[in-house]
C-alpha positions in Angstrom: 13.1 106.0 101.7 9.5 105.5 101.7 7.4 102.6 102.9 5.1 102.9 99.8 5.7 102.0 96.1 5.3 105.0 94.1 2.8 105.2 91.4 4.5 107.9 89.1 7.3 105.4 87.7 8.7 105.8 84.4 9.3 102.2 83.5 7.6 99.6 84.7 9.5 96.0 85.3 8.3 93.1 83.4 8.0 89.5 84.2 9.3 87.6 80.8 8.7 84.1 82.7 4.7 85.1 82.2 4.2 84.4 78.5 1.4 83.5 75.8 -1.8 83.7 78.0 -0.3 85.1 81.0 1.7 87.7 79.3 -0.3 90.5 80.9 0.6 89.5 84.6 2.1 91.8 86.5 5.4 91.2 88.3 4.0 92.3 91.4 0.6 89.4 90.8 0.5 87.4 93.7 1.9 84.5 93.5 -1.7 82.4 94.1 -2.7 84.7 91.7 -0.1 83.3 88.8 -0.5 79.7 89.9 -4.7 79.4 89.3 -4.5 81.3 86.2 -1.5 79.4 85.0 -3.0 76.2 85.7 -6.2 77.1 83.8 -4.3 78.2 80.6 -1.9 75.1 80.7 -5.3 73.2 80.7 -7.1 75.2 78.1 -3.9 74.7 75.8 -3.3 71.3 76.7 -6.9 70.8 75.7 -6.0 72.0 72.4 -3.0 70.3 71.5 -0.9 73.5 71.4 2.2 72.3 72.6 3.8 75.5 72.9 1.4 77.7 74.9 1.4 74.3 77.2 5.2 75.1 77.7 4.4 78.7 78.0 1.9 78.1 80.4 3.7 75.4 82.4 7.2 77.4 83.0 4.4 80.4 85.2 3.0 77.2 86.9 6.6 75.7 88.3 7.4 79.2 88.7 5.0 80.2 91.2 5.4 76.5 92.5 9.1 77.3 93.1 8.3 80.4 94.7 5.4 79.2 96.8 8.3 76.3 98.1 5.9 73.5 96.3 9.5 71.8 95.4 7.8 68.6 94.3 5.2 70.7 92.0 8.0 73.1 90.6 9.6 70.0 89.8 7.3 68.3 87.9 5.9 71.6 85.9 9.5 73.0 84.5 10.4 69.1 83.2 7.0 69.0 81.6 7.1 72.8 79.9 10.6 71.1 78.6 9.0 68.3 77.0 6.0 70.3 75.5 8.7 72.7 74.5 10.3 70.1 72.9 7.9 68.4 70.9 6.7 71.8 69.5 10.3 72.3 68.3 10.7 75.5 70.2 13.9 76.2 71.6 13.1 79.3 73.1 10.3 77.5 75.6 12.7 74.5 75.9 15.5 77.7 77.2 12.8 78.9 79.7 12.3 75.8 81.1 15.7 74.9 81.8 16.0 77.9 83.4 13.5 77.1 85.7 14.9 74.1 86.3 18.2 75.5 87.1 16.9 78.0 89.3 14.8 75.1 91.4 17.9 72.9 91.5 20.0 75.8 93.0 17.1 76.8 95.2 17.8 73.0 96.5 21.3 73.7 97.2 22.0 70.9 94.0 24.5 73.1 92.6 26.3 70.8 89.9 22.8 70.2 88.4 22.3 74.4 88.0 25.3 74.4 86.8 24.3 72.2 83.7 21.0 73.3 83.5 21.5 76.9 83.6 24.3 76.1 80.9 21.9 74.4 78.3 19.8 77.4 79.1 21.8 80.2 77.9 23.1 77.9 74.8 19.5 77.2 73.7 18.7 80.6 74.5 21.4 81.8 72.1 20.4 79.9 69.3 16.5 80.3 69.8 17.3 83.8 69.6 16.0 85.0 72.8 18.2 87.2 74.4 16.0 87.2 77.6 16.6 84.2 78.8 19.9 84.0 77.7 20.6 86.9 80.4 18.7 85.1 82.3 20.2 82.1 82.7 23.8 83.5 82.3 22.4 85.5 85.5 21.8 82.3 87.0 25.1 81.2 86.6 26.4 84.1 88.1 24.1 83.7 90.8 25.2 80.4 91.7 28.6 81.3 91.9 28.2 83.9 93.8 26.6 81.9 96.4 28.9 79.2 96.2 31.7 82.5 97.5 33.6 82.2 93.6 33.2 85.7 93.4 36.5 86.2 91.4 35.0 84.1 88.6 31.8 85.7 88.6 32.3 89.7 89.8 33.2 90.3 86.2 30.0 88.2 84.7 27.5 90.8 87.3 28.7 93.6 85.7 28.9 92.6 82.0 25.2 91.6 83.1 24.6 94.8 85.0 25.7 96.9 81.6 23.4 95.2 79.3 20.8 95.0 81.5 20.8 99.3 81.4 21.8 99.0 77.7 18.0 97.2 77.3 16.5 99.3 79.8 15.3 96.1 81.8 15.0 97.1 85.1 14.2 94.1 87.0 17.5 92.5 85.7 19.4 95.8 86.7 18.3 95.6 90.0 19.3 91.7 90.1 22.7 92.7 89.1 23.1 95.4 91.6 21.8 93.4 94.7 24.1 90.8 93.3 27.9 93.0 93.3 26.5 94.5 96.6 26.0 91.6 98.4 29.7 90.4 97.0 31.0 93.9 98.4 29.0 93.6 101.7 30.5 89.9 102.2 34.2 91.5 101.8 34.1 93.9 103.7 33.1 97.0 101.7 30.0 98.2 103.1 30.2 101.7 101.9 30.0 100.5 98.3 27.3 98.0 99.5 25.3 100.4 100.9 25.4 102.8 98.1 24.2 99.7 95.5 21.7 98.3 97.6 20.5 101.8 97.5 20.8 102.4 94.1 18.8 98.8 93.4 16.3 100.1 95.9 15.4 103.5 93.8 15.6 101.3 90.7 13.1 98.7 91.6 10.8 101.7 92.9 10.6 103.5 90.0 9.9 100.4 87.7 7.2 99.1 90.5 9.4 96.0 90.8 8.0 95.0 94.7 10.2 91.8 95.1 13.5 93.5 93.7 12.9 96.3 95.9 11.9 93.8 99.1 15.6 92.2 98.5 17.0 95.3 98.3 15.5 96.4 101.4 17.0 93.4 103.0 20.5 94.1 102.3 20.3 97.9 103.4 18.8 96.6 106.7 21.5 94.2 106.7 24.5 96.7 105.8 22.9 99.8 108.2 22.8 96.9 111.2 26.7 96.0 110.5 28.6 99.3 109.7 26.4 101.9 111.8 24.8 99.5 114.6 21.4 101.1 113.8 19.4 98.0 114.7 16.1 100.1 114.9 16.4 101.5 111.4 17.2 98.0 109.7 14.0 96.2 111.7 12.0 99.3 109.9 12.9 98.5 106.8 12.7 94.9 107.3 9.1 95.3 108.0 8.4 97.2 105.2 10.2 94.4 103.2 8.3 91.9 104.9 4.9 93.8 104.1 5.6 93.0 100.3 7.0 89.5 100.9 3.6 88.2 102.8 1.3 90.1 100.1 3.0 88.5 97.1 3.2 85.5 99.0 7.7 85.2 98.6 8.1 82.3 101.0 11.5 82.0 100.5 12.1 85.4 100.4 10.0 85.8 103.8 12.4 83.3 105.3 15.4 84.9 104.7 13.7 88.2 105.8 13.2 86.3 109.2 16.6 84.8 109.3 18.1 89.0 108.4 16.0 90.2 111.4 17.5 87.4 113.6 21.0 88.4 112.7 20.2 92.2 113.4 18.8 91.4 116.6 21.9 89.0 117.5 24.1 91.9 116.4 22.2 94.6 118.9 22.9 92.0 121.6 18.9 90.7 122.0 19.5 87.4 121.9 16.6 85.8 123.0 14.6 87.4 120.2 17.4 86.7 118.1 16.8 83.0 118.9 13.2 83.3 118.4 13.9 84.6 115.3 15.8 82.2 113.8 13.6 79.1 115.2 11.3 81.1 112.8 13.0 80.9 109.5 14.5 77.4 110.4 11.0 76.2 110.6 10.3 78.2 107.0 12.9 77.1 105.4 12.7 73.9 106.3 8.9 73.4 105.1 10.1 74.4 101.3 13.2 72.7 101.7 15.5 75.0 101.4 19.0 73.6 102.5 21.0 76.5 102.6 18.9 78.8 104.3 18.7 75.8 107.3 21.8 75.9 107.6 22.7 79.7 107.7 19.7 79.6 110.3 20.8 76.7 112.1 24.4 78.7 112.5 22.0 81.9 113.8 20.2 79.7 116.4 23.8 78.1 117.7 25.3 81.5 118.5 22.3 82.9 120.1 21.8 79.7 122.1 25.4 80.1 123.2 25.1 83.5 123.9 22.3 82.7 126.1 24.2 80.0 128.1 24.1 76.9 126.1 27.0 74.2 127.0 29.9 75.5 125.2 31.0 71.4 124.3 27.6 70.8 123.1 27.5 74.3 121.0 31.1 73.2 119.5 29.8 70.3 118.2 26.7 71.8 116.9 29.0 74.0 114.6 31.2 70.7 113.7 28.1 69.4 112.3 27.1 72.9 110.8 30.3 72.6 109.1 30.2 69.8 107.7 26.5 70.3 106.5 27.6 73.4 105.0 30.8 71.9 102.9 28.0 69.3 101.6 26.0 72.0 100.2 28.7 73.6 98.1 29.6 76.7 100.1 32.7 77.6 100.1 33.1 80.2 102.7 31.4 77.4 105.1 34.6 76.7 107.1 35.4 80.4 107.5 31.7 81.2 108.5 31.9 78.2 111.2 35.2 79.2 112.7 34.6 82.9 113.2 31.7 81.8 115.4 33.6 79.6 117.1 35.8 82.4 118.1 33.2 84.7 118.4 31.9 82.3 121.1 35.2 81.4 122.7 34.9 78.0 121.6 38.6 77.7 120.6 40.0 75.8 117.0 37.0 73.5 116.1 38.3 69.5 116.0 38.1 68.9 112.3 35.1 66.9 111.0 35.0 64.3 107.9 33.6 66.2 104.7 31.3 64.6 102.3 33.2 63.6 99.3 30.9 66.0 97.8 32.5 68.8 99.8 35.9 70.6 99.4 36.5 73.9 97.1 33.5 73.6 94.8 33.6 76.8 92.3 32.2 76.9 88.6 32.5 73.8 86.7 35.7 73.9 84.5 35.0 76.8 82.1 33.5 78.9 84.2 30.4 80.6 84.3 30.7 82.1 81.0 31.7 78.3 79.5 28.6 77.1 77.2 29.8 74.4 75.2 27.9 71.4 73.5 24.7 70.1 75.2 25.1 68.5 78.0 23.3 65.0 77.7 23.1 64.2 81.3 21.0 67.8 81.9 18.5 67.1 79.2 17.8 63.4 80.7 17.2 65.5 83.7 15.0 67.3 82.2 13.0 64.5 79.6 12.9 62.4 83.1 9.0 62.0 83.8 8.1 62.7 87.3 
C-alpha cells in the first residue's frame, strides 16, 4: 500500500456536515481551515438574520471544534446551530446538530446522553427527509454500541449501514462501516477477517481521497499486522504514514489514538520503555481534549509497561483496581475482562474486587436498541435548547 493518496480516484468522499457557505470544503480541509471560514460565515449569516445558514454554518464550527478537542467550544456551537435550526423551522439543521451533539457527548464518554441525542437525530432526520444524517446518526448509534463491547446488538445495524452506504455510493460512510465490523472482528478474535476489511476500507478511502477514513484504517492494519504476524516494523510504517495525515489535517483525537496504537505495538514487540514513552504521550493528548476513554485505555498501556519495566507489582495491582473501576464508570463493558487479562498477563493474580459507580455495571443500548427511535425525547432537546 502506498504512502501517498492517489490523485486518479473515481469518486471523491464528501463531507455532508459542510453545508450552505462551506459546502465546497473538502473532506480533507484542515481542520483550522473549516473553523475560520465557518466562523466568518456563521457571522455573515448571523448578520443577516438567516437563521438557517447560521445553523448551517454553526454545525462546521462545533465540528471542527470537536475535532480540534475544543470540548467547551464544540459544546456551545452544536446547541446553538440547534436553536437557530429551530427557530428557522428546519428539521433537517435541527437533525445535524443533534448529531453533533451526540457525537461530542460520546466523544466525552457520556454515553446515555448519545444515546438520546443520536436517537432524536435519526427521527428528525427521518421526517426532515434527509437521509444523510439519518445514516448518520443511526451510524452513531452503532458506533456507540460498538464501543460500549454490545456488539451483538449492533453487528447487524454495521452492515445494514455498510449495504446502503454502497447502494448510495457514499464512500466515506462505507469506509466508516468497514473499519467499524473490522474492529468488532479484530476484538474477537478474527483477525484474518479484520485484516481483510481494514484493507478493503483502506483501498476505499484511497480511491475516494477520504485522508482521515484511510488514516483509521491504517491504524487498524498496523494494529492487526502487530497482533497476528508480530511484524512490529511494518505496523510503525504504516502508523507513520497515518500519522503524516493526522498532524496535516490537524485530527487530535485521532493523533492520540495513533500514539496510544504505536505504544501497544511497541509493548507487543517487547520495547517497553518506548512503549511507556509512548503512552505518557497520548495520556497527556488525550487528556488536554478530555477524552475519557482514551485516558483510560492509555493509562492501562502505561501500567503494563511500567510493570514490565519493574514497577512494584502491589502498587501496579492497585493501579489496575482503579483502572477498573474508572473504566466500568465510563460505560465499557469489556472493562473488567481488559483489566483482568493484564493482571494475568503481569502475574498479578485475581484482582481484589473494587466498588463500581452506580453508574457502572452491564451498560448496552438503551431498551430498544440501537435501531429503537420512538417519540422525542424531552430530556435530549432541553439538552440541546440549554444556553451555554
Amino acid at each position: 500500500m502506498g504512502s501517498q493518496m492517489s490523485g486518479t480516484q473515481r469518486a471523491k468522499a464528501s463531507a455532508p456536515e459542510y453545508q450552505g457557505a462551506l459546502g465546497s470544503l473538502s473532506v480533507n480541509a484542515s481542520l483550522p481551515e473549516v473553523l475560520a471560514r465557518g466562523a466568518e460565515e456563521l457571522r455573515a449569516a448571523e448578520r443577516a438574520g438567516d437563521r438557517q445558514e447560521a445553523a448551517r454554518c454553526g454545525l462546521a464550527v462545533a465540528e471542527a471544534n470537536r475535532r480540534l478537542g475544543r470540548i467547551a467550544e464544540a459544546d456551545r456551537a452544536w446547541k446553538a446551530s440547534y436553536r437557530a435550526a429551530r427557530s428557522a423551522g428546519h428539521e433537517g439543521a435541527m437533525a445535524w446538530a443533534l448529531w453533533s451533539g451526540g457525537t461530542l457527548a460520546r466523544q466525552r464518554g457520556a454515553f446515555a446522553l448519545a444515546y438520546r441525542l443520536l436517537r432524536l437525530a435519526a427521527e428528525m432526520g427521518e421526517r426532515g427527509g434527509d437521509v444523510v444524517v439519518r445514516g448518520y446518526s443511526l451510524a452513531g448509534l452503532a458506533e456507540t454500541g460498538r464501543i460500549q463491547g454490545d456488539y451483538e446488538s449492533v453487528g447487524r445495524l454495521h452492515e445494514q449501514l455498510l449495504a446502503e452506504a454502497r447502494r448510495r455510493g457514499e464512500a466515506r460512510h462505507t469506509v466508516w462501516a468497514l473499519e467499524g465490523i473490522a474492529q468488532m472482528h479484530r476484538n474477537t478474535g478474527a483477525h484474518d477477517q479484520a485484516l481483510a476489511l481494514f484493507e478493503e476500507a483502506a483501498d476505499t478511502a484511497l480511491r475516494a481521497e477520504d485522508r482521515r477514513g484511510w488514516a483509521w484504517a491504517l491504524r487498524g492494519i498496523a494494529d492487526v499486522v502487530s497482533v497476528r504476524d508480530g511484524d512490529a516494523e511494518r505496523a510503525l510504517s504504516l502508523l507513520s504514514q497515518a500519522e503524516e495525515v493526522c498532524r496535516d489535517m490537524r485530527l487530535s483525537s485521532a493523533l492520540a489514538y495513533n500514539h496510544k496504537m504505536r505504544g501497544n505495538v511497541l509493548y507487543r514487540a517487547g520495547r517497553y520503555a518506548e512503549a511507556r514513552e509512548l503512552y505518557e504521550r497520548a495520556l497527556a493528548e488525550f487528556r488536554d481534549i478530555e477524552e475519557p476513554r482514551g485516558t483510560a485505555l492509555s493509562r492501562l498501556g502505561l501500567v503494563k509497561a511500567r510493570a514490565r519495566l519493574g514497577r512494584d507489582a502491589v502498587r501496579s495491582a492497585a493501579e489496575l483496581v482503579e483502572l477498573r473501576s474508572a473504566l466500568d464508570r465510563i460505560g465499557l463493558r469489556h472493562a473488567r475482562e481488559m483489566v483482568e487479562k493484564a493482571a494475568a498477563e503481569l502475574g498479578l493474580g485475581p484482582l481484589p474486587d473494587g466498588h463500581l459507580s452506580a453508574a457502572g455495571g452491564k451498560r448496552g443500548l438503551p431498551a430498544g436498541g440501537a435501531q429503537a427511535l420512538g417519540a422525542a425525547d424531552v430530556e435530549g432537546l432541553r439538552a440541546a435548547e440549554e444556553p451555554r
